[in-house]
Each structure stands twice: as C-alpha cells, then as structure tokens.
C-alpha positions as CSV (number, residue, x, y, z in Angstrom):
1,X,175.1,75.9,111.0
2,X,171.2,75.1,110.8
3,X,168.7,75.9,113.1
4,X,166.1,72.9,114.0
5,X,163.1,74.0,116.6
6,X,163.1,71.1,119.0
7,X,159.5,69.9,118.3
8,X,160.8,69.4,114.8
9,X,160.3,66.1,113.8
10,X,163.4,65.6,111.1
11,X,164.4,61.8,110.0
12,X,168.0,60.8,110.9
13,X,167.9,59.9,106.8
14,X,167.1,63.5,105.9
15,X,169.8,65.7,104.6
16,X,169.2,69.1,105.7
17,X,171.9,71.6,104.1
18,X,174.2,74.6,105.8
19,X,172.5,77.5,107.3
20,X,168.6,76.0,106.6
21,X,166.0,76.7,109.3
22,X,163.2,74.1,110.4
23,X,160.5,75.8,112.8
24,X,158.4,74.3,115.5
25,X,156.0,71.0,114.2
26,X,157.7,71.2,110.9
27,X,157.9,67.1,109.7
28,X,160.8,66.2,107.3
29,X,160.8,62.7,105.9
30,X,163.9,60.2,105.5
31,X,165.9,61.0,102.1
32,X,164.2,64.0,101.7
33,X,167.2,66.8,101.0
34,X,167.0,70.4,101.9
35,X,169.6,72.6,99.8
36,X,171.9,75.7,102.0
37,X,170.0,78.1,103.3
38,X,166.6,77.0,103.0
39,X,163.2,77.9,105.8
40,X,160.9,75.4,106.9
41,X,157.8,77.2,108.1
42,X,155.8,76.1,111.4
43,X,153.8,72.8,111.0
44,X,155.2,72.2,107.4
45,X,155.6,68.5,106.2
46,X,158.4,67.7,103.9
47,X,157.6,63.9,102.5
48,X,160.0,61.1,102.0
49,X,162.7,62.0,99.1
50,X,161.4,65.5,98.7
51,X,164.2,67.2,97.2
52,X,164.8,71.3,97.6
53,X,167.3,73.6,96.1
54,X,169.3,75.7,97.7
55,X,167.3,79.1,99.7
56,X,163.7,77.8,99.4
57,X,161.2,78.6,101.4
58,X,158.4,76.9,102.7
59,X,155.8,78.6,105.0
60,X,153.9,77.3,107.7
61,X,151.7,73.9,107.5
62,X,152.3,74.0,104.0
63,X,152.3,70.4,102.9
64,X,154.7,68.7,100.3
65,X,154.5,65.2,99.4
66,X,157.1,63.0,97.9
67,X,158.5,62.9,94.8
68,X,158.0,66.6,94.5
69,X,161.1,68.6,93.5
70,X,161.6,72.0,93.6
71,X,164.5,74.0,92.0
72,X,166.8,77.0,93.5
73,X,164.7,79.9,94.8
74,X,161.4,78.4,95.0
75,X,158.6,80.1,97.4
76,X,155.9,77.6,98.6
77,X,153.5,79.9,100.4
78,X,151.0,79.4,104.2
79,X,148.8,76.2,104.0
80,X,150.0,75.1,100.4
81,X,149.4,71.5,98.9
82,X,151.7,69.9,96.2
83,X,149.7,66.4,95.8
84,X,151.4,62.5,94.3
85,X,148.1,60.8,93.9
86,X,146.1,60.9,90.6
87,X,143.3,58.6,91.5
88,X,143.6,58.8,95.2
89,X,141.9,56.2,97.6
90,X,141.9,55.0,101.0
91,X,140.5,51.3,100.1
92,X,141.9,48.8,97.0
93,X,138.1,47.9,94.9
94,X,137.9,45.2,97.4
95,X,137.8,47.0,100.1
96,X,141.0,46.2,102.0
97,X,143.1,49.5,103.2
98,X,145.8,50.7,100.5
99,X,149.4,50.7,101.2
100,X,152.4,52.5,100.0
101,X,152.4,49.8,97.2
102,X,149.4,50.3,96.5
103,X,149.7,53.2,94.4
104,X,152.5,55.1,91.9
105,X,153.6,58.2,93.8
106,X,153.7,61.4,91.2
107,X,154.9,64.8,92.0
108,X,155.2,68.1,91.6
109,X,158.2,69.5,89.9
110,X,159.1,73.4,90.7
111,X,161.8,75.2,88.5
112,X,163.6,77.9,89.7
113,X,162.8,81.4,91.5
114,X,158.9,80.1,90.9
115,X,156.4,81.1,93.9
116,X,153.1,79.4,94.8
117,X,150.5,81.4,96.9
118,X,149.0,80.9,100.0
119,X,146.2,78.0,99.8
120,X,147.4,77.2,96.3
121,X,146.9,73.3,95.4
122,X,149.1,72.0,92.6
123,X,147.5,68.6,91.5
124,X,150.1,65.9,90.0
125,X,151.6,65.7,87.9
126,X,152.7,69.0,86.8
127,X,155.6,71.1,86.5
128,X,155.6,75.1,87.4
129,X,158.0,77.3,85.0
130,X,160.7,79.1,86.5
131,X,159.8,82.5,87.8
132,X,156.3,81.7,87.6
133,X,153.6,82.9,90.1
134,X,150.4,81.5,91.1
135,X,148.0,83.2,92.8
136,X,146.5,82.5,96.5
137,X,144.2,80.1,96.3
138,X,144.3,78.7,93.0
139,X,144.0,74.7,92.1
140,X,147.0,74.2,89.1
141,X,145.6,71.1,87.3
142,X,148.3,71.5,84.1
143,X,152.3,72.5,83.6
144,X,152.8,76.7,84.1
145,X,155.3,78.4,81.4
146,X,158.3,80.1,82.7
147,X,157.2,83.7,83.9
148,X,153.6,82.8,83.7
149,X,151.0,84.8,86.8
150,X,148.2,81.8,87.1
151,X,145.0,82.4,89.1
152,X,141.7,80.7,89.4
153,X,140.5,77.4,89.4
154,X,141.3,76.1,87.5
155,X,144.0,77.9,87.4
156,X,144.7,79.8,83.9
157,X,147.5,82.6,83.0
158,X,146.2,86.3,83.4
159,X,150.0,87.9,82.9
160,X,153.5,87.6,82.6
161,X,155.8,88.2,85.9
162,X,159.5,89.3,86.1
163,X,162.0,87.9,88.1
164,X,161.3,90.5,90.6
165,X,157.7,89.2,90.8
166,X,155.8,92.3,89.4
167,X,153.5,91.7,86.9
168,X,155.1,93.0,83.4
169,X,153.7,95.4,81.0
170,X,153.4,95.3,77.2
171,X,155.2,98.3,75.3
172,X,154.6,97.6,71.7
173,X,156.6,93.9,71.0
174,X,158.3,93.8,74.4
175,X,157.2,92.9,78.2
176,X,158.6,95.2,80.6
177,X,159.2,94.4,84.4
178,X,158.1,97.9,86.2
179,X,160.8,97.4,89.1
180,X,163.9,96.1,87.0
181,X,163.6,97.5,83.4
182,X,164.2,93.8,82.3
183,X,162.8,93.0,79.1
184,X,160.7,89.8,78.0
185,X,159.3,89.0,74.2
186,X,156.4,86.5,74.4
187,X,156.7,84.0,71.0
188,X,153.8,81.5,71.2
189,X,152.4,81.3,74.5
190,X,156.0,81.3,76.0
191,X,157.7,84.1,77.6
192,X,161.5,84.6,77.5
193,X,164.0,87.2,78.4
194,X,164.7,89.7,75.2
C-alpha cells in the first residue's frame, strides 16, 4: 500500500509502485513511474516520464526533470537539481515565449545504489556510475565512473567509494572499503570489484 500526503500533487497518468511514500507538496508528473518502495521528500518535483527504480529516495524540494532516469537504490539528496536543457531560454531569437517544442529535453541518467548530495546540480546530459557519490554542493558537468566520490565545481573525482558509501583505502594494488572488507582494483581510471 503507498502512502500519498494529501497536498501531494500526483498525475492520474503517474505510476507510483507498492509501498512508495510521497510527502506533503511533493509534484509527480503524468508517466512518470516510481518503482516499490521508493520516498518522495516534502516539496520534491518528479517531471513528466521521470522513471525510478525500485527503493529510491528523493529528499525534500529536490527537483528532477524529465527524461531523467535513475536506477535501483539511488539517493537524490535536500534541494537537488538534475537539469534537461543544454542551451536553456525563456524566449525563441525572436523573442516570442518558448514552448515544450521548442526545445530537445535531455536528462540525467543515475545507475544503481549511486547518491547525489544535498545542493548538488547534475547538468545534462550526463550519466552518474553506479555506487558513485557526489558531494554536497557540487555542479557535475561530465559522466561519473562507477564507485567514483566527485566534489567541487566543477565537480572532479577525489576517491573511490564502496557500496557501503565509505571512502576506500589503497593497500598496495587493491582498494579496500573500511566498513565491508570488500575489495576494488582500479585499471585506468575505472574502478571495479576485485
């Protein structure tokens, strides 16, 4: 059974899956589709054919416009902005006010069990790696490896994280997450479960 705050505002055309939460002022758009289990934070905005995997989260007034897709597992932190526009304008060069045809739509692709801090601002297109992490704050203006802890702006790798989150350590050849044990062996630039 899902829970939906009565000053939700979710489209009859959404799909919203078994046991997902949407809080007060959250906004889902027609088509979007929310896997099971997934939280929709206060004020959040979901756009038209958004599509989440199953147990995502997405905090409050965080903002996700269409055609972003994210995977299985994905954490969109407070007051987050996936973007679709490249060259974004209000007017056409003449002057009269853009419409939806006006424009092609890009998005923001997620893979799985990635996280995106508070404040972050992933500008599309780009897709985050799976597992991945980036950092409060940061503007991601190209694609994130799998496993890959991003901070700044622009946004650049500092680290490797785990599945558990925790930034690895290097013991000789290996990557080492300090909560699992798991270990990672990084080959050029990309990360990947030894």
């Amino acid at each position: 059974m899902n829970t939906i705050a009565d000053s939700a505002d979710v489209d009859a055309g959404a799909c919203i899956g078994a046991g997902s939460k949407v809080w007060h002022l959250a906004q889902i758009r027609e088509a979007a589709r929310l896997g099971e289990n997934c939280v929709i934070g206060r004020g959040a905005y979901i756009g038209p054919g958004v599509v989440l995997g199953e147990n995502c989260k997405v905090q409050n007034y965080a903002l996700v416009y269409e055609p972003a897709v994210l995977e299985a597992g994905v954490f969109i932190g407070p007051a987050v902005v996936l973007t679709n526009d490249v060259f974004p304008r209000a007017v056409t060069p003449e002057g009269s006010l853009k419409t939806e045809d006006d424009w092609d739509k890009v998005g923001v692709t997620i893979r799985q069990g990635a996280a995106i801090g508070a404040r972050a601002v992933c500008i599309a297109p780009v897709t985050i790696g799976a597992w991945a992490m980036v950092a409060a704050g940061a503007v991601v203006t190209k694609d994130v490896p799998d496993f890959a802890l991003m901070a700044g702006v622009p946004a650049r790798r500092i680290g490797w994280v785990g599945k558990a989150g925790k930034p690895l350590t290097q013991e000789g050849r290996q990557w080492i997450c300090p909560e699992t044990g798991e270990a990672y062996v990084e080959e050029d630039g990309v990360l990947r479960p030894a």
